[in-house]
C-alpha positions as a LaTeX table, in Angstrom:
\begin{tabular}{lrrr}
\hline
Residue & $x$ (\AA) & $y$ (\AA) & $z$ (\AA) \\
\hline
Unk1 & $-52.12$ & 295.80 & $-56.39$ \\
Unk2 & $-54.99$ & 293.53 & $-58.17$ \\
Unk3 & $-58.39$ & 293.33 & $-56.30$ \\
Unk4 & $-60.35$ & 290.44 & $-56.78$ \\
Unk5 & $-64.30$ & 290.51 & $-55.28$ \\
Unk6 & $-65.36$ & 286.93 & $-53.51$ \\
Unk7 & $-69.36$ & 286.84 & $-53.80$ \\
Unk8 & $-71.16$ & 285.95 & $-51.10$ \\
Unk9 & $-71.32$ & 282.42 & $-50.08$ \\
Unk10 & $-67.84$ & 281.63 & $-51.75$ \\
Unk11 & $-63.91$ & 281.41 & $-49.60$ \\
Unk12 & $-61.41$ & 282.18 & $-51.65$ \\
Unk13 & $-58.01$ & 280.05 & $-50.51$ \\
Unk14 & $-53.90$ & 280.67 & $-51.53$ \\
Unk15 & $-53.25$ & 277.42 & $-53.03$ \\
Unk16 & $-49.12$ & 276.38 & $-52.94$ \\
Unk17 & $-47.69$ & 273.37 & $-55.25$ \\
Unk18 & $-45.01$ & 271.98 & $-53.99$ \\
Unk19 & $-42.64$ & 269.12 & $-55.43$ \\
Unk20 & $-40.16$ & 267.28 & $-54.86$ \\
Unk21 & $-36.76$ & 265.92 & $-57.73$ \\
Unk22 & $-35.09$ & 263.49 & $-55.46$ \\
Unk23 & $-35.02$ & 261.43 & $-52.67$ \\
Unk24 & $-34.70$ & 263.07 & $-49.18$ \\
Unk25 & $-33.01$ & 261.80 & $-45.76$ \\
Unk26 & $-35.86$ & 261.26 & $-43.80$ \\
Unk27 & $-36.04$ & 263.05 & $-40.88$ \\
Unk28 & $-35.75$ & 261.76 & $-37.16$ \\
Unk29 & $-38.80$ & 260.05 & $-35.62$ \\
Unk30 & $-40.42$ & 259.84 & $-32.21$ \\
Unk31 & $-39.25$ & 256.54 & $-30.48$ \\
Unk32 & $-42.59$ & 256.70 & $-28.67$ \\
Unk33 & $-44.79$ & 256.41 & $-31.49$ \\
Unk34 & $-46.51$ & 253.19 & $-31.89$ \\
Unk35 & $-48.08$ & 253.45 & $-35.27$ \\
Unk36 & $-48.88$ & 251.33 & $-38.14$ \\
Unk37 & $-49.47$ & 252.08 & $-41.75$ \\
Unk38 & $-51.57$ & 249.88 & $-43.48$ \\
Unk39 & $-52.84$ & 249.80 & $-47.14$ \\
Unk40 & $-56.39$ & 249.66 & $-47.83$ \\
Unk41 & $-56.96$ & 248.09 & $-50.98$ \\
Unk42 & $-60.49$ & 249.19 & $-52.31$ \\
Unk43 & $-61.58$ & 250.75 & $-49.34$ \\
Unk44 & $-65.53$ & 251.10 & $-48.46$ \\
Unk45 & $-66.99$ & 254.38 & $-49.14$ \\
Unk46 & $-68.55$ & 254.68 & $-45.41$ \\
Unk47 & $-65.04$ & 254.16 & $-44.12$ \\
Unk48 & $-63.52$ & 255.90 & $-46.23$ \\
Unk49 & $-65.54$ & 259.06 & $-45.88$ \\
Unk50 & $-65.64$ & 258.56 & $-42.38$ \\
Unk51 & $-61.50$ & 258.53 & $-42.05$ \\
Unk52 & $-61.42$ & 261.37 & $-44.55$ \\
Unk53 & $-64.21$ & 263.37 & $-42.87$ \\
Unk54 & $-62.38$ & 263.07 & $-39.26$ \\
Unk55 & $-59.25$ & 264.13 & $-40.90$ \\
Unk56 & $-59.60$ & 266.80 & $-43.05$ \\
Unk57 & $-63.00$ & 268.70 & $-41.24$ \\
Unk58 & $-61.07$ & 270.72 & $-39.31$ \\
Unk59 & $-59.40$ & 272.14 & $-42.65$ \\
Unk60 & $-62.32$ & 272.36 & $-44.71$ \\
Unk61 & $-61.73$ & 269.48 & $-46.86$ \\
Unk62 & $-64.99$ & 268.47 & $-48.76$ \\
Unk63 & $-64.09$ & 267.35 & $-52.17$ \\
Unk64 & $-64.68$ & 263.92 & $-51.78$ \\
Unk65 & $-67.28$ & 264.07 & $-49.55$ \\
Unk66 & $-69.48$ & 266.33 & $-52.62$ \\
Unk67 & $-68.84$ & 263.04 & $-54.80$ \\
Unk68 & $-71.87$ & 261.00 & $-55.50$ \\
Unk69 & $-71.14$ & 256.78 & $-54.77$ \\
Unk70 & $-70.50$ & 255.54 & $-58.31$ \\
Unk71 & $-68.02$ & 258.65 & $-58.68$ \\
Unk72 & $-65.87$ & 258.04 & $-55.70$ \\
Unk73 & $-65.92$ & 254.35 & $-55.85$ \\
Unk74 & $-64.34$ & 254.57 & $-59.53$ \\
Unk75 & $-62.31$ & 257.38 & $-58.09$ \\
Unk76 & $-60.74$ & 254.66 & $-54.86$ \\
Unk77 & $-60.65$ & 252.02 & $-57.59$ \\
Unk78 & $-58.46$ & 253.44 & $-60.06$ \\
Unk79 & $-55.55$ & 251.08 & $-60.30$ \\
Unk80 & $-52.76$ & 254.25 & $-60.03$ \\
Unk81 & $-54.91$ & 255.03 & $-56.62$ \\
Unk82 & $-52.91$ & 254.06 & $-53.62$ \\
Unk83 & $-54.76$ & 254.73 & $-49.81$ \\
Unk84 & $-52.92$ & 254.04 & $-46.84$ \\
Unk85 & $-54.57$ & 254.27 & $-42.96$ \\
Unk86 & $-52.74$ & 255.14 & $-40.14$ \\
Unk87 & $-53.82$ & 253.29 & $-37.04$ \\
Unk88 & $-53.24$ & 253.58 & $-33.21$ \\
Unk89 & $-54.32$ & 251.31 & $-31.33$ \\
Unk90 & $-56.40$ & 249.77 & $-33.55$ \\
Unk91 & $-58.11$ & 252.71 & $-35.08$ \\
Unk92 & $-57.51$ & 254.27 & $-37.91$ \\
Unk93 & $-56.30$ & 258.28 & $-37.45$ \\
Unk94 & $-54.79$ & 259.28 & $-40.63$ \\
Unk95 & $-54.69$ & 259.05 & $-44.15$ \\
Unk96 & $-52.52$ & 258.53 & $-46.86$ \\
Unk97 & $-53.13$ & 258.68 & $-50.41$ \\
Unk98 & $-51.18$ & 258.43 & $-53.73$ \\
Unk99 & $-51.63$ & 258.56 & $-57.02$ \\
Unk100 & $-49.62$ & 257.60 & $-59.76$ \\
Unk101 & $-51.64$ & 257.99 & $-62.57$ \\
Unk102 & $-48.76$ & 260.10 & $-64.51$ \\
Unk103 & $-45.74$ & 258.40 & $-65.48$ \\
Unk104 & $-42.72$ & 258.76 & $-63.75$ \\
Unk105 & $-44.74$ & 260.96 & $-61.12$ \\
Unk106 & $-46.73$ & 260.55 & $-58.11$ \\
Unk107 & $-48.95$ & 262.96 & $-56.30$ \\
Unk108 & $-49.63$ & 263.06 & $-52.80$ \\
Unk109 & $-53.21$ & 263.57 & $-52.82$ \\
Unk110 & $-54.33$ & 263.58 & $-49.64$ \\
Unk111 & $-51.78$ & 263.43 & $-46.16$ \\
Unk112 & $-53.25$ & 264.47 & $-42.65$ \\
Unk113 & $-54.18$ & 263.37 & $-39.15$ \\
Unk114 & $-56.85$ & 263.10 & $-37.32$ \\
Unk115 & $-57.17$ & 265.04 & $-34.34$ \\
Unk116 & $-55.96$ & 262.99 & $-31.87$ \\
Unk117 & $-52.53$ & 262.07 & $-33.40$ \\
Unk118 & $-52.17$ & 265.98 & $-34.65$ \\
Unk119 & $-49.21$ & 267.29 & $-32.67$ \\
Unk120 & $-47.66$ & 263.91 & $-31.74$ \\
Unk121 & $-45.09$ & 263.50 & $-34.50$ \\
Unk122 & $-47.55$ & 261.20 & $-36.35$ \\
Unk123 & $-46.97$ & 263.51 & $-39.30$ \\
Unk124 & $-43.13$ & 263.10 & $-39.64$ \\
Unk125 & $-43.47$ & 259.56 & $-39.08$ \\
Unk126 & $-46.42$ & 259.33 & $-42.01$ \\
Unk127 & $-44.20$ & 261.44 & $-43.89$ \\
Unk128 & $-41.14$ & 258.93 & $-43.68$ \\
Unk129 & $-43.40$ & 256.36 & $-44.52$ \\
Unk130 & $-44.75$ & 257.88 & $-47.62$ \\
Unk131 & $-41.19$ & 259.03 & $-48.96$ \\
Unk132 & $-39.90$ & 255.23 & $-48.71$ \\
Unk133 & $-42.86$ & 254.15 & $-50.81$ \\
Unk134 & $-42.76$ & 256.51 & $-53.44$ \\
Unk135 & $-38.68$ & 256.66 & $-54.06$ \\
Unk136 & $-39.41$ & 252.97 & $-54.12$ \\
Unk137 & $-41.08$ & 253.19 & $-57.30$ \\
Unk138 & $-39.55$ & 254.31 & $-60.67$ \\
Unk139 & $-40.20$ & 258.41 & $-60.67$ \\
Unk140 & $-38.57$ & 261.26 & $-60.94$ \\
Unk141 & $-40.91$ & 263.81 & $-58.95$ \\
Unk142 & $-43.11$ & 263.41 & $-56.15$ \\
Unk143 & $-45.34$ & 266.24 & $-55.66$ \\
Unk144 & $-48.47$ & 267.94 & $-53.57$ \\
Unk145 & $-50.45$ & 271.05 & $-53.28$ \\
Unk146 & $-51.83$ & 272.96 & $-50.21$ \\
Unk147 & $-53.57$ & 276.06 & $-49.40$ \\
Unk148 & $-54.18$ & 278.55 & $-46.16$ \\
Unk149 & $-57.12$ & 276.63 & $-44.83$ \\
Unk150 & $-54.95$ & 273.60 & $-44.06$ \\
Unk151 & $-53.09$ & 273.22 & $-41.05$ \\
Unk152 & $-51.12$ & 276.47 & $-40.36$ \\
Unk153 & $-47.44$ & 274.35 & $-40.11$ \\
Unk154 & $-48.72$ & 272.19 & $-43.29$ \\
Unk155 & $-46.49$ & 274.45 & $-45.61$ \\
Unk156 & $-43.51$ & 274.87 & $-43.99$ \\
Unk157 & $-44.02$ & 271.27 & $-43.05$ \\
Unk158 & $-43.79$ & 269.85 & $-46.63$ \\
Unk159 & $-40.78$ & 272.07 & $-47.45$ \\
Unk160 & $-38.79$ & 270.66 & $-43.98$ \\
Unk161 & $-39.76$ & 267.77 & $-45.26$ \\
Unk162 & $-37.92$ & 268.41 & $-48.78$ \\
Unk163 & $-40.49$ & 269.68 & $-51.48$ \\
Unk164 & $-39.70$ & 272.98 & $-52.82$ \\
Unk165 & $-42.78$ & 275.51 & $-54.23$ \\
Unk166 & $-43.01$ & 276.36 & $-57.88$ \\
Unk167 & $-46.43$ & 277.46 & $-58.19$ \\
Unk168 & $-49.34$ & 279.65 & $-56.12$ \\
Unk169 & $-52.47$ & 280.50 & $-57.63$ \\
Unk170 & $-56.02$ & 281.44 & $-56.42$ \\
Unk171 & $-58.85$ & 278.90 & $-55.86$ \\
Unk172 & $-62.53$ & 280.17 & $-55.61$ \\
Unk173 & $-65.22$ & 277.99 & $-54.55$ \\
Unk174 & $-68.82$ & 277.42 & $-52.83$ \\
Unk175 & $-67.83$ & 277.63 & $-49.01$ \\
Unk176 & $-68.64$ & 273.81 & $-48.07$ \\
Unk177 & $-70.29$ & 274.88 & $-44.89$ \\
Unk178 & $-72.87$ & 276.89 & $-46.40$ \\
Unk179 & $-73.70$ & 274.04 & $-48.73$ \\
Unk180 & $-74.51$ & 271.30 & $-45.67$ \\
Unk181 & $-71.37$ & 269.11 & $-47.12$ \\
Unk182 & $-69.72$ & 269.68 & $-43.76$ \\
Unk183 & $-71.25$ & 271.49 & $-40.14$ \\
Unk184 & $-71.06$ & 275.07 & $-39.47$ \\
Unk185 & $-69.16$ & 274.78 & $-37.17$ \\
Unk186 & $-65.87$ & 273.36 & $-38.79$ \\
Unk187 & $-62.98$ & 275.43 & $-39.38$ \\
Unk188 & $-63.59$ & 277.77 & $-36.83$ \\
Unk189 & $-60.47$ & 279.52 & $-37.59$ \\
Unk190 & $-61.97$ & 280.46 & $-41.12$ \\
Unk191 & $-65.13$ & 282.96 & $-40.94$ \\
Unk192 & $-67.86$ & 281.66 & $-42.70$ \\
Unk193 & $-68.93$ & 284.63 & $-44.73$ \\
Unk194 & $-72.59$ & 284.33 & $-46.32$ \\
Unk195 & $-73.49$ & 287.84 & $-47.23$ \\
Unk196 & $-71.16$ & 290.44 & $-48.04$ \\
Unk197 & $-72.50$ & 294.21 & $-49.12$ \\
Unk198 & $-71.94$ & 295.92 & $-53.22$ \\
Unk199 & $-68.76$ & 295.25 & $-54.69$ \\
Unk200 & $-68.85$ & 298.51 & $-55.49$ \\
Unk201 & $-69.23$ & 300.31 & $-51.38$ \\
Unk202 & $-65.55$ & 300.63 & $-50.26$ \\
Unk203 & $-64.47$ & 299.64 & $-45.87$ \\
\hline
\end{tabular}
């Protein structure tokens, strides 16, 4: 068995890519749902921090949120960039976005809900949506990553949903509620750790 020490300050996550060779059925929807996806073509950075923010607190996303204006707004401008909102009701509760920056491939680069669609059957819906777009395009593989502080369904979600794992590796990084990107109190469900005692003093 390999030990690996996580210094203090730092979460360590199990990070799972997943892809996908060929089109899937999609899978049945709610008939309830009243959803709309729309595309956002070169979103503002307030919204689009705000949407991201609301969606991906709760599972410690912060990587856009750490970029600095000029960064992110050449990031959401790229021309392979594709973002998608998800709104009920007039407000927009999830996010979609796509990249196909790499020929014949597209990455899902972002996919979640925000709290108040999560559990609804937003996500299969979303899902659908994003799997006609894609296999609309001229690819061959359509794939994502994930990692144990997403939602705890997320993985076994995007494998019902027909991607199939070929890699998991290790991610180490600053714990984003230490650094003030995001409150102390998200992720509940993931212990914030800030001081741990010698490497070398075994439980």
């Amino acid at each position: 068995m390999q030990s690996i020490d996580i210094q203090a300050g730092k979460i360590a996550a199990i990070v799972t890519s997943l892809e996908m060779l060929a089109r899937p059925p999609l899978r049945p929807e709610s008939a309830r749902l009243d959803l709309e996806l729309a595309r956002i073509r070169r979103p503002e950075l307030a919204w689009y921090r705000d949407l991201f923010r609301r969606v991906g607190q709760d599972w410690l996303w912060f990587s856009r949120l750490e970029m600095s204006d000029a960064t992110l707004a050449a990031v959401l401008a790229e021309p392979s960039t594709e973002i998608y909102s998800v709104r009920s009701d007039g407000n927009d509760e999830g996010l979609l976005e796509l990249d196909f920056g790499e020929t014949g491939t597209c990455e899902l680069v972002f996919f979640g809900l925000a709290p108040a669609l999560v559990g609804t059957g937003a996500g299969r819906w979303l899902m659908n949506r994003a799997i006609e777009i894609v296999w609309s395009r001229k690819i061959a593989r359509f794939w994502v990553h994930t990692c144990n502080c997403d939602h705890p369904n997320a993985l076994s979600f995007y494998m019902r949903s027909g991607f199939r794992a070929f890699r998991q590796h290790v991610e180490i990084t600053d714990d984003p509620r230490l650094t003030g990107t995001l409150p102390r109190e998200a992720a509940p469900q993931i212990p914030t750790i800030p001081g741990l005692r010698s490497a070398n003093r075994t439980r």
